[in-house]
C-alpha positions in Angstrom: -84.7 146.5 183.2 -86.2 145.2 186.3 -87.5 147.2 188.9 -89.8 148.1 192.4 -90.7 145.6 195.4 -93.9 143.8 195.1 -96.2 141.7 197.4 -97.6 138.4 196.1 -98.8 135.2 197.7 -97.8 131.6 196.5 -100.8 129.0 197.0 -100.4 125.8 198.3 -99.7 124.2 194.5 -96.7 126.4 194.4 -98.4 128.9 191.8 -97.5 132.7 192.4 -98.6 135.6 190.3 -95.5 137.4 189.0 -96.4 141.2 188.5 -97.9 142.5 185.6 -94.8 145.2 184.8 -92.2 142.1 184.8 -94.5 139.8 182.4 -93.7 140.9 179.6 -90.1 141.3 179.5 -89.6 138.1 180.9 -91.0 136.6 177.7 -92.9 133.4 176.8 -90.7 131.3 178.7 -87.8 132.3 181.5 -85.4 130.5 183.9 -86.1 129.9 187.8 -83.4 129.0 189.7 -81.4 128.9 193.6 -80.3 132.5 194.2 -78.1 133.5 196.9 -79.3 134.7 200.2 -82.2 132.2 200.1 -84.2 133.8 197.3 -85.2 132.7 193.8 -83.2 134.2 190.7 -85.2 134.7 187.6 -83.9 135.6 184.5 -85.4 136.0 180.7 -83.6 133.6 178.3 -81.4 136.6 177.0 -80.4 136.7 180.2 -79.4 133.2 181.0 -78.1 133.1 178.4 -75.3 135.6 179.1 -75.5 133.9 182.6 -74.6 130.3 181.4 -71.5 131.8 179.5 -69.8 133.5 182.5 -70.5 130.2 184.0 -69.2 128.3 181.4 -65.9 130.9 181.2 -65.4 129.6 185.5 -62.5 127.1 185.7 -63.3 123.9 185.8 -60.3 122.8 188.0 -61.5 125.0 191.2 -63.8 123.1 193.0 -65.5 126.7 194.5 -66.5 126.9 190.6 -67.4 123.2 190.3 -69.8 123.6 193.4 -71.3 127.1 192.1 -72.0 125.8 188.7 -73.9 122.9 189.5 -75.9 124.6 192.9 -76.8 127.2 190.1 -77.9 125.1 187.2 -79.2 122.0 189.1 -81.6 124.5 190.8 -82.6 125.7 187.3 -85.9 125.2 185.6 -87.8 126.6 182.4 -91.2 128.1 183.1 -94.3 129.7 181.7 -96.8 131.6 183.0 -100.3 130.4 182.8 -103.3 133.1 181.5 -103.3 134.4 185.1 -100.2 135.7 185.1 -99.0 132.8 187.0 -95.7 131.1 187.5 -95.8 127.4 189.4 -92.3 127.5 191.1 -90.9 123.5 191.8 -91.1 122.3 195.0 -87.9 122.2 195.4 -86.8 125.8 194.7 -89.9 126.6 196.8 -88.4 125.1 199.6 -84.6 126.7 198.7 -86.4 129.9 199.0 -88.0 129.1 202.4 -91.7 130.4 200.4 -95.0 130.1 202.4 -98.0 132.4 201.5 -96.5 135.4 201.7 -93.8 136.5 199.2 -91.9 139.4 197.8 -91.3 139.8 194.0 -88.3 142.2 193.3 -87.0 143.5 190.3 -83.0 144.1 190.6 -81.9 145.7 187.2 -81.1 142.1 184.5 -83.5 139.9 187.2 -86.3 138.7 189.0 -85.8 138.0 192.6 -88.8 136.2 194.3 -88.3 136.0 198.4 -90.3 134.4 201.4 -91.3 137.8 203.0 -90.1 136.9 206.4 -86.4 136.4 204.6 -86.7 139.8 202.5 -87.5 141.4 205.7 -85.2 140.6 207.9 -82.4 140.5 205.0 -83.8 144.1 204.0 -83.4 145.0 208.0 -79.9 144.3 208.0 -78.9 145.5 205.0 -80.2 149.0 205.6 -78.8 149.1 208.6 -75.2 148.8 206.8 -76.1 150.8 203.3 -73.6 153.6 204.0 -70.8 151.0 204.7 -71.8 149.1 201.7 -71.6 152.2 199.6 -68.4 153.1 200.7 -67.7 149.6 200.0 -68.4 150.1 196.7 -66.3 153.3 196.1 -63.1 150.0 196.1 -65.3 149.1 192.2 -65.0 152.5 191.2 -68.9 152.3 191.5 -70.0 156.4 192.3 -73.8 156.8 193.7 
């Protein structure tokens, strides 16, 4: 399980330092791909795996599931961290995620979420200022904090 907020940077090459406690249960390799909200999703393969097979389940005659499919796994891209401990993130999922210098690595339970800091902020901002009406949101799932 993935857990805790960390702060990274991401050089000019696209190179980030994923943190040391998510290494090694990401594996060898792992998947990089569009997330919602204008972050990165990043999942071990076990993880895709069971990703790719709800996707897979998604009809294929709705184009909502059409468009999600391929904004998901055109986005997606195997990786490997280098002996640093780093991860060079594709330009173009860079740019999806809006990341310059600053960054936020956050682990949310089956994932990896990487995030521009200026988005996490402000997405953190609004979120936490509608957590109780989430919650109760939530109580509709049968989902009990």
């Amino acid at each position: 399980m993935f857990m805790g907020e960390y702060q990274h940077t991401i050089d000019d090459k696209g190179r980030m330092i994923i943190p040391a406690k998510f290494r090694e249960a990401l594996g060898a390799t792992f998947v990089i791909t569009r997330g919602l909200d204008h972050c990165l999703f990043v999942y071990p393969n076990s993880e895709w795996a069971v990703m790719e097979q709800k996707l897979k389940s998604l009809p294929l005659m709705k184009s909502d599931a059409r468009a999600f499919t391929r904004f998901f796994f055109s986005g997606a891209t195997e990786c490997e961290l280098d002996k640093q401990g780093r991860v060079n993130i594709p330009n173009t999922l860079v740019e999806h995620a809006r990341l310059a210098k600053d960054c936020v690595v956050i682990g949310v339970s089956n994932r990896v979420e990487i995030w521009s800091k200026d988005v996490w902020e402000g997405y953190f901002q609004q979120s936490e200022e509608s957590f109780n009406e989430i919650a109760e949101k939530l109580v509709d799932f049968n989902f009990d904090l």
